[in-house]
C-alpha positions in Angstrom: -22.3 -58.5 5.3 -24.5 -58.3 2.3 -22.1 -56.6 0.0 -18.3 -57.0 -0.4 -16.3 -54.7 1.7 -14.2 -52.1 -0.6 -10.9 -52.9 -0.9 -9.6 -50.5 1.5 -11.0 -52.4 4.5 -9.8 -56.0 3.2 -6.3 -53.9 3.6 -7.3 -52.9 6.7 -8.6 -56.1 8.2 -5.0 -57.8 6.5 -3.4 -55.5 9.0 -5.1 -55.9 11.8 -6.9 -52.1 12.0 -10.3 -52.8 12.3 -12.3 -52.7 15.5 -13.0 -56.1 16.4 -16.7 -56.2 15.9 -16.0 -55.0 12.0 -13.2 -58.0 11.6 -15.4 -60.4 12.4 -18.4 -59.5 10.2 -15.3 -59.2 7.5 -14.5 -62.5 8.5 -18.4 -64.4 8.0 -17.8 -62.3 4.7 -14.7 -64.1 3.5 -15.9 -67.5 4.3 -18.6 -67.1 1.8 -17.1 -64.8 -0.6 -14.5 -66.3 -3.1 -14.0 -63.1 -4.8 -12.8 -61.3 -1.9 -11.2 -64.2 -0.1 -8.8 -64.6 -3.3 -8.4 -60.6 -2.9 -7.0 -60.9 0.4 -4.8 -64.0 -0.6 -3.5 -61.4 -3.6 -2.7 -58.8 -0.6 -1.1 -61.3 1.6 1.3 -62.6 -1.1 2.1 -58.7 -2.3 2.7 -58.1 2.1 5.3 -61.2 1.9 7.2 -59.6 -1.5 7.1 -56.1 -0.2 8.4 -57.9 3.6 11.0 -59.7 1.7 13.0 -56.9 -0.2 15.6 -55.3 1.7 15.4 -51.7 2.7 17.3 -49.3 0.4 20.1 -48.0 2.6 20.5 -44.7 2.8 23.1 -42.4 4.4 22.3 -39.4 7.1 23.7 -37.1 4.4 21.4 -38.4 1.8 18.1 -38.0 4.5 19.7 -34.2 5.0 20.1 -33.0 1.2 16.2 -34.8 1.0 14.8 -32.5 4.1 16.6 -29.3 2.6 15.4 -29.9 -0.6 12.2 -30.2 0.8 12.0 -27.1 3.0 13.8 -25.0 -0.2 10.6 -26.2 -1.9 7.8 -25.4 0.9 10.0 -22.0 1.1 9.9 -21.0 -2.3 6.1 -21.8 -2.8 5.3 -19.6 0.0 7.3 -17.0 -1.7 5.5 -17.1 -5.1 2.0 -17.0 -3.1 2.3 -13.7 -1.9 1.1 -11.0 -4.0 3.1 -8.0 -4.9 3.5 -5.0 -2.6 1.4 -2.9 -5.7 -1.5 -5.0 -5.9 -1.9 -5.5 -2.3 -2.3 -1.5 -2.1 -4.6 -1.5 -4.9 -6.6 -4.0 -2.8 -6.7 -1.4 0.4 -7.5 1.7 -2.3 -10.5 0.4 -3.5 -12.0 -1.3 -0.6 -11.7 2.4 0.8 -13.1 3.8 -2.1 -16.1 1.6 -1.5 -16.4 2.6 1.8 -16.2 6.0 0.9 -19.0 5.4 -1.8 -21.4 3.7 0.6 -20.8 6.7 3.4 -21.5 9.5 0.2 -24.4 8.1 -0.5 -26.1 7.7 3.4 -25.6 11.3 3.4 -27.2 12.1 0.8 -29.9 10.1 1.1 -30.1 11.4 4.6 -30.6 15.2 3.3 -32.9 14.6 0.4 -36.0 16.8 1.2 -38.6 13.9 1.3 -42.7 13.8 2.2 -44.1 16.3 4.8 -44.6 14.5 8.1 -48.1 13.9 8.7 -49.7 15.9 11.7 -48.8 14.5 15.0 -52.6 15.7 16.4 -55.6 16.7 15.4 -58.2 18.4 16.7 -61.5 16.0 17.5 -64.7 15.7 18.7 -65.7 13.3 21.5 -69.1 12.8 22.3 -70.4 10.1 24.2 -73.2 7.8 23.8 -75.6 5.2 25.5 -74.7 2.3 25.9 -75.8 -1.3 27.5 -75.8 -0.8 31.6 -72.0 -1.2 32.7 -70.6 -0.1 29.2 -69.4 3.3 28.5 -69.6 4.5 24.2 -67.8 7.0 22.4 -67.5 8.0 19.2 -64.3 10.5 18.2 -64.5 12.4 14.4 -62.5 15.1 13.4 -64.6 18.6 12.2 -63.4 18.4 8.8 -64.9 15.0 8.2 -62.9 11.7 7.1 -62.9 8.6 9.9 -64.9 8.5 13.3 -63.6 6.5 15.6 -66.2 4.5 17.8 -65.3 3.0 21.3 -67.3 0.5 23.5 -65.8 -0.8 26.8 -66.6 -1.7 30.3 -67.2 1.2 32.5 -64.4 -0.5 34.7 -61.3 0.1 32.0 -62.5 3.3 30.5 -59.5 5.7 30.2 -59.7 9.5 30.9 -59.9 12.1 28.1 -56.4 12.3 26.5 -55.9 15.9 27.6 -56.8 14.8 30.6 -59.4 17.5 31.2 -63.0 16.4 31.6 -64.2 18.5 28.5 -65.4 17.1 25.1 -62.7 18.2 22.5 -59.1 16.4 22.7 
């Protein structure tokens, strides 16, 4: 043991708690350690004092007032911990009102007139092109101009027409 053991396990190894791997590596300790060895001595002497005194006697009617008074007192705490029927209610009001709040505003949210939805399809030209032997090119525009669309696959995986007619507008 490079440091000194707290306190706590000198008391510990004094009454014979400690695993008995940890007692003897508190043991080495003490034999070089005159700081805790006198430590230990100071806890031995305050065991034999404390093992000395007599036990205060004390009647069964004196351990009964003692456990009464004790339960009066765990009673009465629990007592003053609960919160008035008023501001329990004023608890339930307002977390309704919030839920309340919250479901107002999903619905109107919900109903607010927001962005026309974009066309779903569009009329386009396919035309196809030549390509490498074993490769099949297409390229897709729309009449009124914007993006074209160019494909190049293998002959193998090329898909039918999406309207699934042979013919060159979708």
């Amino acid at each position: 043991m490079n440091r000194c053991p707290p306190e706590e396990k000198l008391s510990a190894y004094l009454d014979a708690e400690l695993p008995a791997a940890e007692a003897a590596a508190i043991e080495a300790h003490l034999c070089a350690c005159p700081e805790c060895s006198a430590t230990l001595g100071a806890f031995r002497e305050l065991d034999a004092v404390a093992g000395s005194a007599p036990a205060p006697a004390v009647s069964e009617a004196q351990w009964d007032a003692a456990w009464a008074a004790i339960a009066s007192r765990i009673a009465a705490g629990r007592r003053q911990a609960r919160r008035p029927v008023w501001r329990r209610a004023v608890v339930w009001v307002a977390a309704a009102a919030a839920c309340l709040a919250v479901a107002a505003g999903v619905v109107v949210l919900s109903r607010r007139p927001g962005a026309p939805a974009a066309p779903l399809a569009r009329e386009c030209v396919v035309e196809e092109l030549e390509a490498a032997p074993g490769y099949a090119a297409s390229v897709a525009y729309s009449p009124e101009g914007g993006v074209a669309l160019i494909t190049l696959a293998p002959e193998a995986i090329q898909e039918a027409p999406a309207n699934g007619q042979g013919g060159d507008v979708l």
